[in-house]
TORSEKE-388502 format. One line per 10 residues: their letters; for each residue y, x, z of N, C-alpha, C, O. Coordinates in steps of 0.2 Angstrom, whole numbers, plus 5000, padded with zeros to 4 digits. Atoms other than C-alpha are relative to their C-alpha. Example, Ala and Ser with C-alpha at 12.3 -4.5 7.8 and 13.67 -1.06 7.14 Angstrom:
AS> 4994:5004:5000:4978:5062:5039:5006:5004:5000:5005:5009:5003; 4994:4996:4999:4995:5068:5036:5005:4996:5003:5011:4999:5004
***
This chain:
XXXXXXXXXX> 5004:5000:5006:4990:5037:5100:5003:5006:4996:5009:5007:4995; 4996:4996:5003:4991:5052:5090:5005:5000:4991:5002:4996:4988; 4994:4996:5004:5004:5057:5075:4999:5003:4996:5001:5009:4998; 5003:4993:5004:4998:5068:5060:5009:4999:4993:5012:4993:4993; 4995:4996:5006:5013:5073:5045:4997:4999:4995:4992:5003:4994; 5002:5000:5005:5008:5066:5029:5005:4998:4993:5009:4993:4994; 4992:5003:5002:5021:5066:5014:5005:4998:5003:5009:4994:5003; 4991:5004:4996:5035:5067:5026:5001:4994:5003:5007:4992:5005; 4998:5006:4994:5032:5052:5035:4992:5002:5006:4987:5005:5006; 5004:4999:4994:5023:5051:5052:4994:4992:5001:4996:4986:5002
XXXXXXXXXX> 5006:5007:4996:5005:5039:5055:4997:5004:5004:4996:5010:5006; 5004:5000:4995:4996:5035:5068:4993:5001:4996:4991:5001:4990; 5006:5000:5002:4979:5038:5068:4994:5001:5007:4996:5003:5013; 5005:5000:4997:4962:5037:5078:4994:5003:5001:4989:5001:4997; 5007:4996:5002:4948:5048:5080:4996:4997:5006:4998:4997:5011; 5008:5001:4998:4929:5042:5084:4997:5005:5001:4995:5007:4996; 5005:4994:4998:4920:5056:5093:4993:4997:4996:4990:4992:4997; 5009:5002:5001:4901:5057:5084:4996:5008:5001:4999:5013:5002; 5005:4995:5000:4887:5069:5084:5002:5007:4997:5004:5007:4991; 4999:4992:5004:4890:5089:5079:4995:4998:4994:4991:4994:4994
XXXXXXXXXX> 5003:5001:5006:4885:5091:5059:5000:4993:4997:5000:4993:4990; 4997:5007:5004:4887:5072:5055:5005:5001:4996:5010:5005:4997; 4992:5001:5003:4899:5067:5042:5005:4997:5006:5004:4994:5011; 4996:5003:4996:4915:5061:5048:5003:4993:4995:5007:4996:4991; 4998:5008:5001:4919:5040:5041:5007:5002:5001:5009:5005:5006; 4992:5003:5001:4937:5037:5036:4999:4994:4998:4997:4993:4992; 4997:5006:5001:4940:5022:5037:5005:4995:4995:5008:4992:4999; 4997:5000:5002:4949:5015:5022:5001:4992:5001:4997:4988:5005; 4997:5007:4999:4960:4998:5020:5002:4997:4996:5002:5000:4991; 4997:5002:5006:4966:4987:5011:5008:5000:5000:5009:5002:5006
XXXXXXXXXX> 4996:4997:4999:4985:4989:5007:5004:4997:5008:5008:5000:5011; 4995:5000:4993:4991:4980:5024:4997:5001:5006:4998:4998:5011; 5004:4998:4992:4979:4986:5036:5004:5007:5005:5008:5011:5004; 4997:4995:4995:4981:4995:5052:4993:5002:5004:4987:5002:5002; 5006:4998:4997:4970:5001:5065:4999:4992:5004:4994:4988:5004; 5001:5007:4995:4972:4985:5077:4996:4997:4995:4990:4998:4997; 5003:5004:5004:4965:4974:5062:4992:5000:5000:4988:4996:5000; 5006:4997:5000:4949:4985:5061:4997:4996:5005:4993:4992:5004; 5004:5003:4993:4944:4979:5080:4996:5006:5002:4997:5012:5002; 5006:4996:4998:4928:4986:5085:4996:5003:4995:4991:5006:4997
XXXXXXXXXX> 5006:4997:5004:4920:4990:5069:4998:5007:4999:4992:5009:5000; 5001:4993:4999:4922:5008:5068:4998:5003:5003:4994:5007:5002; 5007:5000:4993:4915:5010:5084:4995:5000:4999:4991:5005:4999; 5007:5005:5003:4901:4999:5079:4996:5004:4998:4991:5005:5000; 5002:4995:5008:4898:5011:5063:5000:5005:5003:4996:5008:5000; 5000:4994:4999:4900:5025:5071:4994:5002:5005:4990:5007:5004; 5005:5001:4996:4889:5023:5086:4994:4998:4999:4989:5000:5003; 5006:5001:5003:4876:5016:5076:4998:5006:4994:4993:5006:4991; 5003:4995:5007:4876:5030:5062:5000:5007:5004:4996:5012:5002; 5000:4993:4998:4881:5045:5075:5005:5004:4996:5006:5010:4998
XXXXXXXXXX> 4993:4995:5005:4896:5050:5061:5004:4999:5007:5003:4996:5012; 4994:5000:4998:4912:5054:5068:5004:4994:4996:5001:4990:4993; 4994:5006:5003:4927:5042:5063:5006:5001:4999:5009:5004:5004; 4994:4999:4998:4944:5043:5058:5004:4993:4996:5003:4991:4990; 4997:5004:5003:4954:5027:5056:5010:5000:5001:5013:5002:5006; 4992:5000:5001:4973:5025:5053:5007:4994:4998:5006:4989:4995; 4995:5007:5002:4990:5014:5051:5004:5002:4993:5009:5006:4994; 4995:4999:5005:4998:5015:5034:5006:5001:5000:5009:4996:5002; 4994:5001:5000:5014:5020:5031:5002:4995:4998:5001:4992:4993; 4995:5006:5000:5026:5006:5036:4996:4994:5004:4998:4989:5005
XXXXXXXXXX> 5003:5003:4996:5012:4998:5047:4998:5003:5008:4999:5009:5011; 5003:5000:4993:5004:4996:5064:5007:5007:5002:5013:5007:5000; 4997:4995:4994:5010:5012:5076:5004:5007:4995:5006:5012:4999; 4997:4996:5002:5017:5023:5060:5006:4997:4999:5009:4992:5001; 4992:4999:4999:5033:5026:5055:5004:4994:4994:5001:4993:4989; 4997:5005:5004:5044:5012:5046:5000:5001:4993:5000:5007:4992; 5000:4998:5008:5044:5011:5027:5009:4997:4998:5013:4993:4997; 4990:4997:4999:5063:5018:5027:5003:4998:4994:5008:4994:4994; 4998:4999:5009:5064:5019:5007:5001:4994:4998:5007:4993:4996; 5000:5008:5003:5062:5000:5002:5004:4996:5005:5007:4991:5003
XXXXXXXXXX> 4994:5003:4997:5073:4995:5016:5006:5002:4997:5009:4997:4996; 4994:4997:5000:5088:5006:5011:5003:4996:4990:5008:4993:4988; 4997:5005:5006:5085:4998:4991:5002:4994:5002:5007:4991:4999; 5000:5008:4997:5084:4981:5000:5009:5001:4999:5012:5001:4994; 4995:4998:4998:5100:4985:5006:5006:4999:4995:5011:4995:4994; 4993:4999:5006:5110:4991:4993:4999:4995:4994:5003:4994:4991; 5003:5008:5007:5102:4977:4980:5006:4996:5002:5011:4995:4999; 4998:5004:4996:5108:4964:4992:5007:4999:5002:5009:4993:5003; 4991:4998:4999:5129:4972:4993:5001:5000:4993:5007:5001:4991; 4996:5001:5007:5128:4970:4974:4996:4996:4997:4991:4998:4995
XXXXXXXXXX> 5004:5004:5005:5122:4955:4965:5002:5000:4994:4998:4997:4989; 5001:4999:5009:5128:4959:4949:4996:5005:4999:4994:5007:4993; 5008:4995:5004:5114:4974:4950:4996:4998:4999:4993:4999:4994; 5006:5004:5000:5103:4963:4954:5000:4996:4994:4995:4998:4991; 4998:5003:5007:5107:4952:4938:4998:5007:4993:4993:5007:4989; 5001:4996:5005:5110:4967:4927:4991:5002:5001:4988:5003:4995; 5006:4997:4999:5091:4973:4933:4995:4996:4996:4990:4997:4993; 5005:5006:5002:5083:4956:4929:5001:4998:4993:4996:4997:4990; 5000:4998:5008:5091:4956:4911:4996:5004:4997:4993:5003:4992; 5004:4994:5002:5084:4973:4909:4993:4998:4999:4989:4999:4994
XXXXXXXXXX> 5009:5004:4998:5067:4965:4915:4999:4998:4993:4995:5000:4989; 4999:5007:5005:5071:4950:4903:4999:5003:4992:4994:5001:4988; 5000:4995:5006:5073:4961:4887:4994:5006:4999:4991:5008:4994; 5008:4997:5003:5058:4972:4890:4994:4996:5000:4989:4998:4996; 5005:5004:5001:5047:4959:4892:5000:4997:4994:4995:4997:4990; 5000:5001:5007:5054:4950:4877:4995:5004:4992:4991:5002:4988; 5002:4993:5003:5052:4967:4866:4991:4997:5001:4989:4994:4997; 5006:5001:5001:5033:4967:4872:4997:4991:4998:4992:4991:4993; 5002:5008:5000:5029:4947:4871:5001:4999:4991:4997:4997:4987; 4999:5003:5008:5036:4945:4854:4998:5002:4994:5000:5000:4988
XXXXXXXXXX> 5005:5000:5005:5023:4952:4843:4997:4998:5004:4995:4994:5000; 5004:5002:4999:5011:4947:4853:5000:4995:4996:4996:4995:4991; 5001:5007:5001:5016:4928:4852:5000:5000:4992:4996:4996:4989; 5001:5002:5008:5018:4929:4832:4993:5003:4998:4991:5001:4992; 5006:5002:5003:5000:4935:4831:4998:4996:5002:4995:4993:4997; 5005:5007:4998:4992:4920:4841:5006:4995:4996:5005:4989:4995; 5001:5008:5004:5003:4909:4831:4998:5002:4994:4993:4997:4993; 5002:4998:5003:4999:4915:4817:4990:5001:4998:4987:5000:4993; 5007:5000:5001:4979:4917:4821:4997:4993:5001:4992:4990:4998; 4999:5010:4999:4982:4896:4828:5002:4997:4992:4998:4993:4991
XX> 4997:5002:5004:4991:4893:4811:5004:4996:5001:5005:4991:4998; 4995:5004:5001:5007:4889:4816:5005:5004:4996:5010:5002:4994
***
């Protein structure tokens, strides 16, 4: 399967031969697709419209390249749980911050 250089990471991908002058179908996905998942449909669409096709595996799925980045935080989160703490306070206080004018307009609009 071929290989193309996109952002520094490497996907697979799949080209559907169609008709000279036809558009060419890319195939989009939803975020965890791959090409195996597709099956036959692109085929299908292609064959029946005469486009060409080009279907693909997302970075970190099917036959492309691992999703390096989110492993390597994983990682390092995981050898300090007090970052992980500190991070979730942080969380905890910007959420606060936004929430708390909200909630005093609905109580306020309720009549508490």
């Amino acid at each position: 399967m071929p290989h193309l250089e996109a952002a520094g990471h490497s996907l697979s991908y799949e080209r559907i031969e169609g008709e000279a002058g036809k558009p060419v179908l890319v195939f989009l996905h939803e975020g965890l697709g791959s090409i195996r998942q597709w099956r036959e449909f692109p085929a299908k669409v292609c064959a029946a419209t005469g486009c060409a096709g080009v279907v693909y595996d997302r970075y970190g799925y099917g036959q492309s390249e691992v999703l390096a980045e989110p492993r390597r935080r994983y990682e390092t989160l995981m050898a300090e749980p007090a970052q992980i703490d500190r991070l979730l306070a942080e969380g905890a206080e910007k959420a606060r911050a936004i929430a708390k004018p909200v909630m005093e307009r609905v109580r306020r609009a309720i009549g508490m």
